[in-house]
N, C-alpha and C positions, 0 to 999 in steps of 0.2 A: 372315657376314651376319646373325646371330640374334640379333633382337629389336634389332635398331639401327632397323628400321623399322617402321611398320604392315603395309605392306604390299610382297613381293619377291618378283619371279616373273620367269623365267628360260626362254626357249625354249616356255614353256605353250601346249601345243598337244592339242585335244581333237578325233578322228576319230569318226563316225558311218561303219562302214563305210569307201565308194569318200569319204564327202562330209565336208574337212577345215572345221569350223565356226569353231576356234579354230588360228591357224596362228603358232605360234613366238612369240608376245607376250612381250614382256619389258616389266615394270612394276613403277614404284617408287613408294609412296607415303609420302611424310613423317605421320609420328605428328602429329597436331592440324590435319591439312590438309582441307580440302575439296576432291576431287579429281574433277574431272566425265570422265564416258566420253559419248563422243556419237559415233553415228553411227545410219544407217538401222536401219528392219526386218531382222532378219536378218541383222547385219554381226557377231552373235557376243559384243556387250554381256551379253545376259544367261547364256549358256553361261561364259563368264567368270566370272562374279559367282558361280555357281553352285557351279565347282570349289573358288572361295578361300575359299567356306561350308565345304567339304569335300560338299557334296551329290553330285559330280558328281566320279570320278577323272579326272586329267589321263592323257591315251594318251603324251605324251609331255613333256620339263620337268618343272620343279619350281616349287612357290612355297610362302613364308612366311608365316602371317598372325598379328600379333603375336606371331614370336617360333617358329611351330610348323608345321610340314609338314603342308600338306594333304592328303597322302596316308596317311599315319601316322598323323597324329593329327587325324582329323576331329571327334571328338567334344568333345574339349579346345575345341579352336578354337568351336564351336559355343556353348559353357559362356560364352563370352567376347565374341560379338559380337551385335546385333540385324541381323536379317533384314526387310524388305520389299519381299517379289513383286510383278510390275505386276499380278496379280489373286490378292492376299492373301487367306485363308482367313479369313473372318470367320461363327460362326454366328450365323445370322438369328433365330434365334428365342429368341435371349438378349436379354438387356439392357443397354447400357454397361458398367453397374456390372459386373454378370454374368460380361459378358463379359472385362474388364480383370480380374477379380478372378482367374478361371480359369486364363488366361497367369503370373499372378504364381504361383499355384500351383504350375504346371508350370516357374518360372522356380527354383522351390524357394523363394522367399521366406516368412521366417515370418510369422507371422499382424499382429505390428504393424508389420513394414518392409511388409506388404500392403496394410493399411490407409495410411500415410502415404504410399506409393508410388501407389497408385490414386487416391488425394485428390488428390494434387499432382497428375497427367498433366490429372487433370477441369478442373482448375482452369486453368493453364498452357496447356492446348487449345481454353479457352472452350468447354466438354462439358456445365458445369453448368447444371441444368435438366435434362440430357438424361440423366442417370441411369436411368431406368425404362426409357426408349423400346427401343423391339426393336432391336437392328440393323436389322434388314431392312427398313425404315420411313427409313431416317436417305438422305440425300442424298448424294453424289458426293462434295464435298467434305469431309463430317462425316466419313463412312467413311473415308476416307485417314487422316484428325487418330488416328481410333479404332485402325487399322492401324499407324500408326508408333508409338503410344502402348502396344501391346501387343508390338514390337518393341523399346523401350527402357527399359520398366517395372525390367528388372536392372542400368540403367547400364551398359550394354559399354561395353567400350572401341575397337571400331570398327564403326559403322552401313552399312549396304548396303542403300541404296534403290534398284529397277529400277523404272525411271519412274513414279516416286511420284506424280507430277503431272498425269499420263496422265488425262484426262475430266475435267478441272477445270476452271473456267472464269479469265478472269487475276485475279482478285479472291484467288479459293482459290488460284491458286497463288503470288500474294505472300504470306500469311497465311502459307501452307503453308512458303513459304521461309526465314521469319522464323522459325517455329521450328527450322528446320535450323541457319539461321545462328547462336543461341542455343545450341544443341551446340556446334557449332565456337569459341565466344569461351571455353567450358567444357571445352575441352581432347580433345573429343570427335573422333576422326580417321569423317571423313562419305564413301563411296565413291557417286556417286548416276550415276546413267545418267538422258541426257535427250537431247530432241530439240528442244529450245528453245533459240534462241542465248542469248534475251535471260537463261535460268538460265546457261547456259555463261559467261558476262561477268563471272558472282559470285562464281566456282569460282579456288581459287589455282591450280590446276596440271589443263590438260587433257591427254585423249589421246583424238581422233577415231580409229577401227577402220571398216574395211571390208572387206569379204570376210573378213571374220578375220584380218586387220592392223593393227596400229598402225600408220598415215599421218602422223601427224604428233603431236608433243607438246610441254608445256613450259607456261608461263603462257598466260593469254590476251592479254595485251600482246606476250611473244615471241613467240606463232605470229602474230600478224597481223602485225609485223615485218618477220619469217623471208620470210611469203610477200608483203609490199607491198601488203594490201591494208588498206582501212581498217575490216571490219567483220568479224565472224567468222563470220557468214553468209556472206559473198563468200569465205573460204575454204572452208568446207563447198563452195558450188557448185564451187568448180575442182576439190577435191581429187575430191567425186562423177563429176564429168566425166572424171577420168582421169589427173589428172594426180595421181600416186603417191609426189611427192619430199617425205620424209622433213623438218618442220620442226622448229623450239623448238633 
């Protein structure tokens, strides 16, 4: 299975104690895909996302991410993908520039892949103007643009956003989407967690989780299919209701 995929995990199951968060997941995701995770509060989305960073060891399973064990080799893996948390660490009392410059720093970029690299995100994000402004002055949706922008400033090769869209209003978050989908046409393999159907409809290939399961998976035209209905919200409701049978 090495490096055929972005993304391959097998049986990943992560225990806190008595209480199982992540239970048995088996997940594939194709290199260049846009691949959504959806499910409630708490059903284990972002504990997931966390291990195939390498942040977080798996209690039990295994998984690939590009190619490399996250257990083994968490820091390789890291070297290679952009990360963003649904409450990203951003300092306030930097500046855009600042702040974008400092990441690139830490991403090891030298001084003029820095500069052409922080140019272009300003640019591409519609940031410009906003150069000087503090962080911590900047709006709901700026702050996201600046977050994922300090997230892909080294080009990974596999993005992981945990509900990037989260406090957005829908304006930001088609903006917002539009540059995700500009990754993906550029070969960019996009992991994103959300709780909006109407992103789930955009995504190639889903996989709803609850209680720390995978419930259902596959496209969003196969799972509504699979379960006969017409709207991928109408399956969220049944699958949340109880009913557990495996689609896609």
């Amino acid at each position: 299975m090495r490096g055929e995929h972005a993304v391959q995990a097998e049986g990943l199951t992560k225990r806190f104690g008595e209480f199982v968060a992540v239970d048995h997941v088996d997940l594939t995701i194709e290199r260049g895909d846009i691949f959504g995770f959806l499910g409630p509060n708490g059903a284990g989305k972002s504990t997931t996302i966390r291990m195939l960073c390498g942040l977080m060891t798996p209690s039990e399973g295994r998984a690939e991410v590009l190619g490399l064990d996250v257990a083994r080799e968490p820091e390789m893996i890291r070297s290679r993908i952009g990360y963003m948390s649904q409450r990203s660490s951003l300092y306030n009392d930097l500046t855009v520039s600042e702040l974008l410059n400092f990441y690139a720093r830490v991403y090891g970029l030298s001084d003029a892949e820095r500069r052409v690299k922080v140019a272009g995100w300003i640019d591409r994000a519609g940031l410009a103007g906003r150069e000087r402004q503090l962080v911590g002055t900047l709006s709901g949706g700026w702050r996201q643009r600046l977050a994922l922008g300090c997230a892909i400033l080294h080009r990974p090769e596999l993005l992981l956003l945990d509900e990037p869209t989260s406090g957005t209003d829908p304006v930001q978050r088609r903006e917002f989407w539009e540059l995700i989908y500009r990754f993906g046409d550029e070969g960019t393999t996009v992991l994103v967690t959300t709780h909006y159907m109407d992103e789930a409809e955009h995504c190639g290939t889903l996989a709803f989780i609850h209680g720390g399961r995978i419930i259902a998976q596959g496209t969003p035209a196969g799972i509504k299919r699979a379960a006969g209905m017409p709207t991928l919200e109408d399956v969220f409701v049944s699958l949340m209701s109880g009913d557990e049978t495996r689609h896609g």
